[in-house]
N, C-alpha and C positions, 0 to 999 in steps of 0.2 A: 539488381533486386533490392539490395539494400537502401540504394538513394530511392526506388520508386516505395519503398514502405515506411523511408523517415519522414517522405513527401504527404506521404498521404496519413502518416498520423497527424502532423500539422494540420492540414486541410481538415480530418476530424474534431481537433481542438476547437480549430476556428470556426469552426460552421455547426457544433451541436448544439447553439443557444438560441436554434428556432426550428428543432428538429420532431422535439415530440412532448407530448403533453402527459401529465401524471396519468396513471392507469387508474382503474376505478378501482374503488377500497374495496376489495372482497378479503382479506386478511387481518389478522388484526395490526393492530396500531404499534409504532415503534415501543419497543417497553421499557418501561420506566424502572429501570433497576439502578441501584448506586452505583453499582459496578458499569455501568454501560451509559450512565449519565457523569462521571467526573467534574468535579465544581468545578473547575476552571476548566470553559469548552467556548468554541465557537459554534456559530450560526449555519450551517454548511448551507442550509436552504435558501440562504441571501446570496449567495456569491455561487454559487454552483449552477451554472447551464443543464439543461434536461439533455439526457444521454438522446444518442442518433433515434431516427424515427425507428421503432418495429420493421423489420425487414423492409428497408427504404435503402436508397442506393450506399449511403455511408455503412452500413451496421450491413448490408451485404459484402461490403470491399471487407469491411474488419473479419467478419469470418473466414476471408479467404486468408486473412494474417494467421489465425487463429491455428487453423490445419495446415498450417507449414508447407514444407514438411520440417520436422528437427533434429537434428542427428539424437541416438544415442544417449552419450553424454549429456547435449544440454537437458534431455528431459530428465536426466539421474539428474540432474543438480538441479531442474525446478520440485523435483518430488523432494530434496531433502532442502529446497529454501522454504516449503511447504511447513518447517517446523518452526514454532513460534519460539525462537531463539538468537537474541541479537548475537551471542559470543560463537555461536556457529554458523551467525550470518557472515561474521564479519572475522573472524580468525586466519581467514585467508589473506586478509587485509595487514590486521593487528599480531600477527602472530599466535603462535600455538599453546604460550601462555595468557592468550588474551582470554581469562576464564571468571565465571559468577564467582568461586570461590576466589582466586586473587584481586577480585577488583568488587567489594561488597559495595563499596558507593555508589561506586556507577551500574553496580545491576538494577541495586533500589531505583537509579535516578531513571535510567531506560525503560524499566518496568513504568514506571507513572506515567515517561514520557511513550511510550509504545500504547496501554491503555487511550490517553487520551486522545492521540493522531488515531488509534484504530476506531474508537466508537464514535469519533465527531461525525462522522458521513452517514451514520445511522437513519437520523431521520429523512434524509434524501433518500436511501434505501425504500423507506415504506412511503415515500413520495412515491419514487417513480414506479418500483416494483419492477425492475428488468428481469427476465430471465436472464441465465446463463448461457450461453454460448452453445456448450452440448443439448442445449435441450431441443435446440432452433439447427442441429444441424448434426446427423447422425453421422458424418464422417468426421465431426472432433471426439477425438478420445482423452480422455482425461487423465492426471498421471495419477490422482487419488482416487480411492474409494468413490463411486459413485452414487452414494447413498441415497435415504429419504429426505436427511436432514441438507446437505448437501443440495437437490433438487427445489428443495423447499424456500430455499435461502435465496434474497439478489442480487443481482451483479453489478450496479452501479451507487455509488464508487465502492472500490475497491478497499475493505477494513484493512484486509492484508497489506497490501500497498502502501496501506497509511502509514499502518507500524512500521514497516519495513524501512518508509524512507524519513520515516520521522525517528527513528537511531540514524542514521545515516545526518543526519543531520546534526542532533546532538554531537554527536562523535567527531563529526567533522570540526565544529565550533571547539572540542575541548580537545582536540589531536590537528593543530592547523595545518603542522609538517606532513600528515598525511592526507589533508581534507579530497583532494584532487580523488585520489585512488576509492575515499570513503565513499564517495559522491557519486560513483561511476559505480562501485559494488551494489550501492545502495539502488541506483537504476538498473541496475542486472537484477538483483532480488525481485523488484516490482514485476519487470519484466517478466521473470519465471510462473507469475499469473497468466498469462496468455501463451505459452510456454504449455502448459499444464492442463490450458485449456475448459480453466475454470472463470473465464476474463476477458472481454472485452478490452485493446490498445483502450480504448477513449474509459473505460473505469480504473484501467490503474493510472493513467493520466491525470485523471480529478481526485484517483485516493494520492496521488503526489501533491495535490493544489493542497486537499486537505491536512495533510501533513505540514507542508510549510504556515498554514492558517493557525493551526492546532500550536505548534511550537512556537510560534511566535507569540501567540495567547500568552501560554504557559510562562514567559518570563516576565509578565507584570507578577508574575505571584512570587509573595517573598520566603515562602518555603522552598519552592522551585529553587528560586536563585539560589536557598543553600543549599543543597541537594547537588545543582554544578558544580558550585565552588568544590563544594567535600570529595566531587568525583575529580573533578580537574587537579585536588592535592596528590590524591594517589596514581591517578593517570600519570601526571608530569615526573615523575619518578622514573617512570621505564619509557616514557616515550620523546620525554624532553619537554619543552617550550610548544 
């Protein structure tokens, strides 16, 4: 089961850049807020393929991803990777000391870097307008609140995903000794999006592209780069080289 769903996220990758067309704007328009616009961003609309067609044979295989089934446990750990918190994303990784108060550089630096990997995929959002997953199939249950706001909101790509793997990134670059383990957390987080059943595989897939797009942005800026360095001083104290 496992090889037929790696199989076929691939196959989604590769094949949703001629699958479906922007939905018509009945919504309004991505919003132009500072917070949700960060000066240094990338283009998601340039590089980002349009999610699988509206119930078309891809975007039916992924909802069968979608309702699992999943033990348990994994869903307790997509409901708490549900919180938007690198140092309890990743403390399982970094250790139990790995906390915002012992390490104020690198919160500051993941805070900017999480912001901008989260809201680069924004305007492909009010491109394409996906629904969610629950909404297109009453046998996925969600592990959060099922709200207004929630129903309102779309699913491709995935903001969460973005941030999630755009610290995973960071971290990895200023923790090398650990990058492997960060890297694989940081794909389990994403994952707990489809998990949770607020997520199409193929939107946390593109909020991963957007993340790496996003973070690679961010190091032409030369505040950024100090912001690393100041986190990599206090990092390399407890973690090494």
């Amino acid at each position: 089961m496992a090889t037929l769903k790696l199989f076929l996220f691939a196959a989604l990758a590769l094949a949703a850049c001629a699958t479906s067309a922007p939905a018509p704007s009945t919504q309004p328009n991505h919003p132009a807020t500072a917070e949700r616009n960060p000066a240094v961003q990338v283009d998601a609309t340039i590089f980002l393929p349009p999610p699988p067609q509206a119930n078309g044979a891809l975007e039916l295989a992924e909802r069968a991803i979608v309702r699992g089934p999943w033990s348990a446990e994994r869903r307790a750990q997509a409901l708490e990777d549900n919180a938007i918190d690198p140092f309890a994303a990743f403390d399982n990784v970094l250790g139990a000391n790995f906390t915002a108060a012992n390490f104020p550089a690198t919160n500051a630096l993941l805070d900017r870097a999480g912001r901008a990997a989260g809201f680069a995929g924004d305007p492909v959002k009010f491109l394409y307008r996906r629904p969610r997953p629950f909404l297109s199939d009453a046998a996925i249950t969600t592990c959060i609140a099922n709200d207004e706001r929630l129903r309102a909101s779309f699913a491709y790509p995935s903001g969460h995903a973005a941030l999630g793997f755009g610290w995973a990134l960071v971290l990895a670059e200023l923790i090398p000794a650990r990058a492997d383990a960060i890297i694989e957390r940081g794909r389990d987080f994403t994952w707990s999006r489809v998990v949770c059943g607020v997520h199409y595989p193929s939107d946390v897939e593109a909020g991963r592209i957007v993340a790496a797009a996003a973070i690679a942005r961010l190091h032409a800026d030369a505040d950024f780069r100090a912001q690393l360095e100041a986190a990599r001083a206090e990092l390399v104290r407890v973690f090494g080289e």
